[in-house]
N, C-alpha and C positions, 0 to 999 in steps of 0.2 A: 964777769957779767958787766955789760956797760951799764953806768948808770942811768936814773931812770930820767934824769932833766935831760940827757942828751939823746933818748930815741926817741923813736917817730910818736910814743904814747906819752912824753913829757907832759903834753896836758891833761891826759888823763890821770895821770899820777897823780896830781894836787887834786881832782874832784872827791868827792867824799862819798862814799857809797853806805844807802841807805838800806836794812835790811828791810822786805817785802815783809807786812803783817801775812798774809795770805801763806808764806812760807813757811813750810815747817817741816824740820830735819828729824826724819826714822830712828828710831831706837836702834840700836845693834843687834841684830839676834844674836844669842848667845848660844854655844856652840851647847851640843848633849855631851854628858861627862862619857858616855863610853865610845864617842868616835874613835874611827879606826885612822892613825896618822898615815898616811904615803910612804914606803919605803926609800929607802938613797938606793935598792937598786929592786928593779923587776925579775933578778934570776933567779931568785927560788920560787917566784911565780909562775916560771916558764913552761911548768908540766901542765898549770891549767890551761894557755892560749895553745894545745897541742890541737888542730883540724882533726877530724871522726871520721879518715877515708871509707868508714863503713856504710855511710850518708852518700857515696859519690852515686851509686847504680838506683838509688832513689833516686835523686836528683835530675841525673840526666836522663832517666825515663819518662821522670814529668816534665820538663822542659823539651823533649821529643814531642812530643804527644801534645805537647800543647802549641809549639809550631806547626804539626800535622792539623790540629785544629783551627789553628789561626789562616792557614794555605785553602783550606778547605772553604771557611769562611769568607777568602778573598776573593777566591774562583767564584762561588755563588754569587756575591756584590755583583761580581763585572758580569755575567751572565744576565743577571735581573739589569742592570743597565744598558745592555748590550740590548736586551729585549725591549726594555721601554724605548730607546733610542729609535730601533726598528717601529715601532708598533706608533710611536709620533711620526717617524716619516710617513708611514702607510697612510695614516689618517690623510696627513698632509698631502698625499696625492691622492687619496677619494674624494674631499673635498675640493680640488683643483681639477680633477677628472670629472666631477658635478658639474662645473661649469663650463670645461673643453674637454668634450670626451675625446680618447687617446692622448689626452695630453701625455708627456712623460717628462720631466725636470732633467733628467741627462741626455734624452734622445734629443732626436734632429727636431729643428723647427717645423709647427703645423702649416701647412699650405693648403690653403684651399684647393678643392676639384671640381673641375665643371661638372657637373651632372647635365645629363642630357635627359630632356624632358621629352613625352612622346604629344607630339604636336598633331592633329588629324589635318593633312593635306592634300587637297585636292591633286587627285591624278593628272597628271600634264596628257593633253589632247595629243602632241605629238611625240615619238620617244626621241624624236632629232633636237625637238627643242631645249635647249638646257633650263635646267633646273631656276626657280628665279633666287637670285642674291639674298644670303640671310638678312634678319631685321635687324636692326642695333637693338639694344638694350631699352633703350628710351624708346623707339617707336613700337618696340613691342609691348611698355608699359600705356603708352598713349594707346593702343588697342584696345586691352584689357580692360583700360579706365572708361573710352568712349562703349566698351560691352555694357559694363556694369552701368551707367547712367542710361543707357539705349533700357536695358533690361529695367530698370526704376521708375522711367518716365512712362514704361505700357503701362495699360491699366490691368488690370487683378480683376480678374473674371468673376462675377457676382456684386460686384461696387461700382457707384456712382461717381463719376466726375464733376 
């Protein structure tokens, strides 16, 4: 062993080490006079570490049977999630079908359809004459609007102006 001025803890060597008041060193337990000592060999023990093959068809009955249970148990899980999984999408499309009925999250895009509105028009005087040009959009609104003010500004039968 190297001496202690030539390794790395040389200065530690000279410090002086102070024992801690706070410390304090265990009794020994003393051993019971009738322990049993450890053998130098394990073979005339060997008849006790003998396995009780008579244990194996217990054993591997319960451990069947409790895999059978634990499969059983698994399927059930994924079933109940299988089902909450379904039963949040469903919501999730009644609630989105609340707002755009037909919608459907994997079908085709909603598109609008014109609906055709039944309009009362005046019978054309001659059947040669063709039909007049539809309105646009806007001027059929300006219709409506100058109705509805025409219809506001009459007076209301029974009242004074």
């Amino acid at each position: 062993m190297p001496d202690a001025t030539t390794t790395r803890y040389a200065a530690a060597a000279r410090a002086p080490l102070i024992k801690s008041p706070s410390l304090r060193v265990p009794r020994p337990v003393p051993l019971p006079p009738d322990i049993h000592p450890l053998p130098d060999s394990v073979t005339p023990y060997a008849s006790f570490f003998v396995y009780p093959f008579t244990l194996e068809p217990h054993v591997l009955t319960l451990e069947s049977s409790r895999r059978a249970t634990l499969a059983a148990h698994a399927t059930r899980r994924e079933e109940y999630l299988r089902l909450r999984a379904e039963e949040k999408e469903r919501r999730k499309r009644d609630a989105l079908r609340r707002i755009a009925p037909g919608f459907e999250p994997e079908g085709h895009l909603l598109v609008p359809t014109k609906r055709t509105s039944i309009i009362a028009t005046a019978p054309s005087a001659s059947p040669l004459q063709p039909p007049p040009p539809p309105k646009s959009v806007m001027e059929d609104l300006v219709d409506q609007l100058a109705a509805l003010d025409s219809a506001s500004s009459s007076p209301v039968p029974g009242t004074r102006q």
